[in-house]
TORRO-726750 format. One record per residue (C-alpha): residue in three letters; z, y, x. Coordinates in pm, whole numbers, plus 50000, padded with zeros to 5 digits. Layout:
BEGIN
code,w,v,u
Ala,Z,Y,X
...
//
This chain:
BEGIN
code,w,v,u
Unk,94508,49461,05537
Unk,94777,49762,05491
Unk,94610,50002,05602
Unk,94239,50010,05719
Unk,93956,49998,05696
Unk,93690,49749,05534
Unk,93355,49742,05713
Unk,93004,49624,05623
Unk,92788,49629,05850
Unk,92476,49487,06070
Unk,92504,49402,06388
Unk,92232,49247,06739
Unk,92273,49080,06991
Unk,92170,49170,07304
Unk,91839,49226,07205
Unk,91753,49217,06827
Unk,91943,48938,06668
Unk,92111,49168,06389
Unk,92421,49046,06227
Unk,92599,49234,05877
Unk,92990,49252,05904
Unk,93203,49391,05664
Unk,93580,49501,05779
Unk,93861,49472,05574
Unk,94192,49693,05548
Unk,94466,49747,05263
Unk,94709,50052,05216
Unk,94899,49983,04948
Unk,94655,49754,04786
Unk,94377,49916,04890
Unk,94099,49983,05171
Unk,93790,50132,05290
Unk,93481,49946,05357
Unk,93217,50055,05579
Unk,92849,49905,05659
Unk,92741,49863,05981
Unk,92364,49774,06046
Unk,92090,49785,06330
Unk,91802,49698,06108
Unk,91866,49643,05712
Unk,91826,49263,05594
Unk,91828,49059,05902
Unk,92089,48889,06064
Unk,92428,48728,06021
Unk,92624,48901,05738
Unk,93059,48845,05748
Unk,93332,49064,05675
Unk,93630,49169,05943
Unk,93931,49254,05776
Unk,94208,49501,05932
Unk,94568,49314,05840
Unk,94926,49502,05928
Unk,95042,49148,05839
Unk,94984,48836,05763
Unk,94878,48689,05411
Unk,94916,48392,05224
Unk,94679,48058,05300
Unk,94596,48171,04947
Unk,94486,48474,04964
Unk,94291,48456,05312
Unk,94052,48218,05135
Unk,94034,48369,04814
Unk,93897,48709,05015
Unk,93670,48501,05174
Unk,93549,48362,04888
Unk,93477,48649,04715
Unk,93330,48850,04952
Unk,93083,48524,04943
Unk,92928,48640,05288
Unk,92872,48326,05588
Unk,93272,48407,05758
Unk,93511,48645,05692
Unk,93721,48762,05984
Unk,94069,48864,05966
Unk,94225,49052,06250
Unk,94605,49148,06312
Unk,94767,49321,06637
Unk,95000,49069,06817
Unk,95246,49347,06912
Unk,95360,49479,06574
Unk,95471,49859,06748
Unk,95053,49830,06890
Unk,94776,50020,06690
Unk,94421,49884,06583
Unk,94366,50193,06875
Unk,94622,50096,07138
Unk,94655,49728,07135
Unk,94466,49500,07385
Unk,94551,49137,07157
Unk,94482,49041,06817
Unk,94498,48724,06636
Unk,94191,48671,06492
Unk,94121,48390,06193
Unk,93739,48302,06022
Unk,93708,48202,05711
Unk,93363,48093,05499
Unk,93335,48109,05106
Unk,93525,47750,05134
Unk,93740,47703,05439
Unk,93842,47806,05776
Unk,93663,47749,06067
Unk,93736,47707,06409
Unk,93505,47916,06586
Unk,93251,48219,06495
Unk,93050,48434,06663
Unk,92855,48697,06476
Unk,93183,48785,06262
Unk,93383,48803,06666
Unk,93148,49041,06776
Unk,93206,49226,06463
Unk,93565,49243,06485
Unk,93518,49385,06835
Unk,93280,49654,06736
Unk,93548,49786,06458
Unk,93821,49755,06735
Unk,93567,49950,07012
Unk,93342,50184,06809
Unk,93527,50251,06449
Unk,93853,50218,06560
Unk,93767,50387,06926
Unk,94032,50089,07060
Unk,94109,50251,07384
Unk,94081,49926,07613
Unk,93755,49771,07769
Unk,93876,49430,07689
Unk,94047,49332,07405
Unk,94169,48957,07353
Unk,94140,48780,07074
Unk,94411,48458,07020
Unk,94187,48190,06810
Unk,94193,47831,06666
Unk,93930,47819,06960
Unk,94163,47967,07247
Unk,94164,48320,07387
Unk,93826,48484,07327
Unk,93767,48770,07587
Unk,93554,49096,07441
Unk,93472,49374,07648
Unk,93214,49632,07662
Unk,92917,49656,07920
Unk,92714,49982,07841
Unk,92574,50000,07477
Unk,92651,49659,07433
Unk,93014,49435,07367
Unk,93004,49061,07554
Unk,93191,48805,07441
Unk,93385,48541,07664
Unk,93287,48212,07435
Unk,93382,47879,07537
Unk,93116,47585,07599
Unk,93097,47296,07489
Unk,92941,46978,07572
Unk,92764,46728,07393
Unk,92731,46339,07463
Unk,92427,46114,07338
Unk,92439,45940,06983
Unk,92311,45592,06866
Unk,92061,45718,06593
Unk,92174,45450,06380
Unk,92438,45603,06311
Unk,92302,45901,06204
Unk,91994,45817,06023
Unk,91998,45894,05692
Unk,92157,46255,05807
Unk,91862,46306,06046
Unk,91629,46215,05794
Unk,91776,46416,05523
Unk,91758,46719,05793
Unk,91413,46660,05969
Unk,91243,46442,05776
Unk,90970,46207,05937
Unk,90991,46444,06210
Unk,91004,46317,06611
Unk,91290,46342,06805
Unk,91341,46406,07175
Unk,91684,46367,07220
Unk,92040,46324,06995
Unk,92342,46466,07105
Unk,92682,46482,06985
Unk,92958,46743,07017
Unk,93292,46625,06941
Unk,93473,46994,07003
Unk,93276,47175,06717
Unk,93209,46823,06562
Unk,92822,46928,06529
Unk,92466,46685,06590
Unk,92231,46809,06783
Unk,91879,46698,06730
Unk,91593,46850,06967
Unk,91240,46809,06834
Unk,91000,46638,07030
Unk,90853,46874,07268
Unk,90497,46763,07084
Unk,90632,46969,06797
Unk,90564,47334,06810
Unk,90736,47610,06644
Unk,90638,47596,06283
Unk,90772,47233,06280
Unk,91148,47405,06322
Unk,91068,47687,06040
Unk,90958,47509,05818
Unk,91196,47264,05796
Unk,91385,47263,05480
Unk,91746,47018,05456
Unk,91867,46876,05155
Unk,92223,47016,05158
Unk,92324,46758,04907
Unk,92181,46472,05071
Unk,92342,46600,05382
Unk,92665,46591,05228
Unk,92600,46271,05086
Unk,92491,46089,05422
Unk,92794,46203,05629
Unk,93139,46288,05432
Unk,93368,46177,05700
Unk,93448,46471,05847
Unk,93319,46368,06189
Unk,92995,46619,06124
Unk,93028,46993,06034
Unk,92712,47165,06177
Unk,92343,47024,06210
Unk,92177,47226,06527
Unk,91789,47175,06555
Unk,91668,47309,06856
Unk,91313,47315,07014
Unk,91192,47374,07404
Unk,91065,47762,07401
Unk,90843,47898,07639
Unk,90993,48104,07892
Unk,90631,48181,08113
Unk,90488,48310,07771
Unk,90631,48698,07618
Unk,90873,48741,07527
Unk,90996,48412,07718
Unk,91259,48270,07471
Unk,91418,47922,07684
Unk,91414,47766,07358
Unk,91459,47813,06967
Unk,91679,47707,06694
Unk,91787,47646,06343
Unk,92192,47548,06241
Unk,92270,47378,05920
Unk,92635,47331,05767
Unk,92686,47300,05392
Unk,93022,47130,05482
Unk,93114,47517,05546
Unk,92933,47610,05202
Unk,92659,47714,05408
Unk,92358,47598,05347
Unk,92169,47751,05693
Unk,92380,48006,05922
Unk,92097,48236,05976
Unk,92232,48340,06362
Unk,92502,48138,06500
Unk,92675,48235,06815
Unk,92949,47933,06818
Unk,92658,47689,06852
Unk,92535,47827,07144
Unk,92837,47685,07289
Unk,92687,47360,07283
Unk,92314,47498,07276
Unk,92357,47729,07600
Unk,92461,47386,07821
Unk,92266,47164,07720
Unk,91970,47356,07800
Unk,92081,47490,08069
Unk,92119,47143,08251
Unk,91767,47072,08165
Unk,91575,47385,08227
Unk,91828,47424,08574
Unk,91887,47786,08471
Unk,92194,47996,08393
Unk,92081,48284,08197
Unk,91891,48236,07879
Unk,91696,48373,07627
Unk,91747,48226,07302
Unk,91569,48292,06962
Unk,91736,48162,06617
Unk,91447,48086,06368
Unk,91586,48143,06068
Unk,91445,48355,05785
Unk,91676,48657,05930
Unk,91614,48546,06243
Unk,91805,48666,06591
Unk,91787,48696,06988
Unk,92050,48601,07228
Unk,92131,48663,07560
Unk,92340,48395,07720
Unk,92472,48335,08033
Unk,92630,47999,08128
Unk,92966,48031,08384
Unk,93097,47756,08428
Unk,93276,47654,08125
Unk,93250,47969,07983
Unk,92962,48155,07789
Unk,92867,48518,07786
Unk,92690,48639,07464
Unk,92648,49011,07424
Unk,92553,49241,07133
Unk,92528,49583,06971
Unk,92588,49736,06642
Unk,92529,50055,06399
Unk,92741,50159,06145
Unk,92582,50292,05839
Unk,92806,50246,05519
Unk,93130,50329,05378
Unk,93338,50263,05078
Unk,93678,50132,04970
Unk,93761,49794,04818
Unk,94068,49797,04563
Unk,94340,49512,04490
//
């Protein structure tokens, strides 16, 4: 980045799913960094960074690496004569401590709350051009909602997948296995006879994951279990969203696979808007409603931090 602004900071979803961002920018080889956070220590930590222009393959990847957070996002206005202030389209790219990825979430909704609240971006929809397709963010009182795609998933023989499922869920029943070929993540759904501390306490063997499927075929592992919507505070259903193929051993709240997550239950609860809760240690709410082929997910963030990163 030439000349922004680097942010860290925490940000929720709709409710209280909390994610940490940090934001990015360069001047001259430098940057600020501020911290934005609705509760300290829970959530989704990335990094946003503020680019005049482009960098090297090289260099995206070695900032991602060693900011060592789940994605790093790095954000450029399309129209060169725009401002982070004035412009309504950015490119946005995500990168983990070990690759690019296709599609992200918590570090999105990050980007957008630099653009909206740090950068006081002028629009009430920006556009973000992504491996993933346009990515609509705009903001809807306190909160920004994101235009995410969805994606659908297709059963999968299990012996295909065993010794992944096994190294993932152990002896544990299943209810149903899905595959999604667009994010190129396996969904397994507990057995609804399993109740909630069967999905936290589960604990993969990254190794063994990597060991059982090393085609490329699988990048994510989503576990997901029927909620219970009659009972407060009504989550649909709960999850948990493995992929040390990204060098991450658990995402700890994970909008992109609610792009498979938010259809599939959907179809088989026969409701639209949901009310999801990610079980990991960090833990998260979301608020999604299904349209069509498109997903709304919204969220809200506090900045609290800021600094200035050198190179």
């Amino acid at each position: 980045m030439l000349s922004t602004t680097v942010v860290h900071f925490q940000e929720q979803w709709p409710t209280v799913q909390k994610v940490r961002v940090i934001m990015l920018g360069w001047s001259r080889g430098q940057g600020h960094v501020t911290r934005v956070e609705n509760q300290l220590f829970q959530g989704n930590p990335a990094a946003v960074c503020l680019l005049q222009k482009p960098l090297s393959e090289e260099l995206y990847q070695k900032i991602a690496t060693e900011m060592n957070l789940p994605e790093t996002a790095f954000v450029i206005c399309k129209n060169t004569s725009d401002s982070f202030s004035t412009a309504s389209r950015f490119s946005l790219r995500w990168f983990t401590p070990t690759n690019e990825v296709s599609l992200c979430g918590h570090a999105t909704l990050a980007s957008s709350a630099i653009l909206f609240y740090h950068k006081k971006n002028a629009n009430r929809v920006i556009v973000f051009d992504t491996l993933s397709g346009e990515l609509c963010n705009r903001i809807r009182g306190d909160c920004i909602v994101m235009d995410f795609p969805i994606y659908t998933s297709t059963p999968q023989e299990p012996h295909e997948v065993a010794e992944l499922v096994k190294a993932v869920v152990g002896d544990l029943p299943l209810e149903d296995l899905q595959y999604s070929e667009d994010s190129k993540t396996l969904l397994l759904r507990l057995a609804d006879t399993c109740d909630i501390s069967a999905l936290t306490s589960l604990k993969p063997d990254p190794e063994r994951m990597m060991k059982s499927e090393h085609t490329g075929k699988i990048k994510g592992v989503s576990v997901t279990i029927k909620g219970a919507p009659d009972s407060q505070p009504g989550y649909d259903f709960f999850s948990r969203f493995f992929t040390p193929w990204n060098g991450i051993t658990e995402d700890p709240v994970t909008g992109s696979a609610h792009s498979i997550l938010a259809k599939y239950w959907a179809d088989r609860l026969g409701k639209q808007r949901l009310l999801a809760y990610q079980s990991s240690s960090r833990g998260g709410e979301l608020d999604l409603e299904v349209k069509g082929h498109r997903l709304d997910i919204a969220g809200r963030t506090v900045f609290i931090l800021q600094g200035t990163l050198s190179l």
